[in-house]
C-alpha positions as CSV (number, residue, x, y, z in Angstrom):
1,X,1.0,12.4,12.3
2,X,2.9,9.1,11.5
3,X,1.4,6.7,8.7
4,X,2.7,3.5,6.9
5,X,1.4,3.0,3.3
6,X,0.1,-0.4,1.9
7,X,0.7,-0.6,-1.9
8,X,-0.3,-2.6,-4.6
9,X,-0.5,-2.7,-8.6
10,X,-1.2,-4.0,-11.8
11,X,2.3,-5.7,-12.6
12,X,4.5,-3.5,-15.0
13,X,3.0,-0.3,-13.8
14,X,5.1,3.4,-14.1
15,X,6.6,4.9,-10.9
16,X,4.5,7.7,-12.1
17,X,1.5,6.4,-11.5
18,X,2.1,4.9,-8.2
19,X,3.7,8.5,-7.1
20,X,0.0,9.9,-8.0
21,X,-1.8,7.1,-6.0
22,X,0.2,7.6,-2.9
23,X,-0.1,11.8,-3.3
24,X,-3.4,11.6,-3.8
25,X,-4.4,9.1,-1.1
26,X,-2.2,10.8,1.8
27,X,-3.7,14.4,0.9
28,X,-7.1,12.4,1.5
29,X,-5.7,11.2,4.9
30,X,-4.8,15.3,5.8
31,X,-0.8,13.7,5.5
32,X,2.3,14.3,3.6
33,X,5.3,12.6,2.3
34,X,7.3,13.5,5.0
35,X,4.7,11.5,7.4
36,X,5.4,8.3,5.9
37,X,7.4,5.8,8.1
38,X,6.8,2.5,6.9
39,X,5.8,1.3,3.5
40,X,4.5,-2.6,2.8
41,X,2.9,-4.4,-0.1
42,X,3.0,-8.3,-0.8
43,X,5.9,-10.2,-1.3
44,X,5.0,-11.0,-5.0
45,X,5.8,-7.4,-6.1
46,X,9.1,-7.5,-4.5
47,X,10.4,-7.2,-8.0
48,X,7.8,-4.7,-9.6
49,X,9.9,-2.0,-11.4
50,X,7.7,1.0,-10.8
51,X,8.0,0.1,-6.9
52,X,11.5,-0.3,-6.8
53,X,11.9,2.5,-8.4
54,X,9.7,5.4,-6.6
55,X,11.3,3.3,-3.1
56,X,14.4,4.2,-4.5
57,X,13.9,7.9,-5.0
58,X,11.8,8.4,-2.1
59,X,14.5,6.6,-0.1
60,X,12.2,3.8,1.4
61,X,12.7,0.1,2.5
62,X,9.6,-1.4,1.1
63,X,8.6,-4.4,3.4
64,X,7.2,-7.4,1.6
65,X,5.0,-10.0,3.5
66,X,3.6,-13.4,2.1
67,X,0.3,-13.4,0.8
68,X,-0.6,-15.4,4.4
69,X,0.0,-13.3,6.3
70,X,-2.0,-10.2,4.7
71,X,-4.4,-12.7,4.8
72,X,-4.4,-13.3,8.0
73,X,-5.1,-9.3,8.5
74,X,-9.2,-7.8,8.6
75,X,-9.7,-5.4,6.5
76,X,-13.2,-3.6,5.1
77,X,-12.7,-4.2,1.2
78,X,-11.8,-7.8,0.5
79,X,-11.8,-8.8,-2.9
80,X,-11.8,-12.0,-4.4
81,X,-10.4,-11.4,-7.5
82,X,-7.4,-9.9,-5.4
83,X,-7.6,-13.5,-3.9
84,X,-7.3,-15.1,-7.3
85,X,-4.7,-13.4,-8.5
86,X,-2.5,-13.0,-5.0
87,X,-4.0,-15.6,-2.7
88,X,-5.2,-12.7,-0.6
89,X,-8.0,-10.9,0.1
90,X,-6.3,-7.5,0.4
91,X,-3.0,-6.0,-0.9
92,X,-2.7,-2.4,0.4
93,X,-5.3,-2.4,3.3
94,X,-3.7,-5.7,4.9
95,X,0.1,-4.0,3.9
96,X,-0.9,-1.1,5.4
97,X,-2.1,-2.6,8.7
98,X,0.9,-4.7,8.9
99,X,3.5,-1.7,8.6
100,X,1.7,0.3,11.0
101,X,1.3,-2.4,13.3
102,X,-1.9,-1.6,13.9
103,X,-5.8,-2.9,13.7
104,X,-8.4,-1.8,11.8
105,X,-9.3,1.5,13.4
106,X,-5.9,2.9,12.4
107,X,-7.0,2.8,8.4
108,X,-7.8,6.3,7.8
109,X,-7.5,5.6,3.7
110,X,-8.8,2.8,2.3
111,X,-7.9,1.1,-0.8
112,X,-7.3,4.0,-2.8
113,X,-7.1,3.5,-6.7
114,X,-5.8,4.8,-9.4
115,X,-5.9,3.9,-13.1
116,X,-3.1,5.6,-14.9
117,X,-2.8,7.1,-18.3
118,X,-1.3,3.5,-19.6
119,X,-4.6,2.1,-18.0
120,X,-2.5,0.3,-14.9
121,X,-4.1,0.1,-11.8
122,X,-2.1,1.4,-8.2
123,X,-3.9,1.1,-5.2
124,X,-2.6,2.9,-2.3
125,X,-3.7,2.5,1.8
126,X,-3.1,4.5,4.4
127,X,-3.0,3.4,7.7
128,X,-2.0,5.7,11.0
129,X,0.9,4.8,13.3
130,X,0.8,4.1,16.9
131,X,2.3,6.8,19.2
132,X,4.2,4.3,20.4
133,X,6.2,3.5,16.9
């Protein structure tokens, strides 16, 4: 199985925590690591630390799209304070979507979240590739 991740967080949170998120939402979605192949979140976080930093060791190209254009994207758990603080509805389920380039039925994780020990949230979508990608 091929799937593309949609991440977001709380800004300043650790690698760590985001590394938990992502494990513990792609053993939800029966994947592993080595499954991933594509990895999006919003173009705000192009600069978060943690991110960087687990795309880094990981060796992924994170993809970062405009807060529009997840917009643009259905998804089954918009939020609006998500919208308030982003100008979207939806970080990771949107990202997700868009990585995969796929609709709705391919989300087999939704918005996934974790609060980590520091009390930063990661929230972590997982969305199932095409045969075709």
């Amino acid at each position: 199985m091929q799937v593309a991740l949609g991440l977001g967080c709380d800004r300043g949170t650790p690698a760590e925590t985001i590394a938990r998120a992502i494990d513990e939402a792609l053993a939800r979605a029966g994947a592993r690591l080595a499954d991933v192949r594509a990895v999006a979140s919003i173009d705000l976080k192009a600069d978060e630390a943690g991110l960087l930093e687990l795309a880094a060791h990981l060796g992924w190209t994170i993809d970062f799209h405009p807060a529009a254009a997840l917009a643009a994207v259905a998804v089954p758990n918009p939020s609006e304070t998500v919208r308030r603080y982003t100008g979207t509805p939806s970080v990771s389920e949107a990202a997700a979507l868009l990585a995969a380039g796929a609709d709705l039925t391919a989300l087999i994780v939704e918005k996934h979240k974790l609060r980590g020990a520091d009390g930063r949230n990661a929230t972590v979508s997982v969305a199932r590739m095409p045969a075709s990608h």
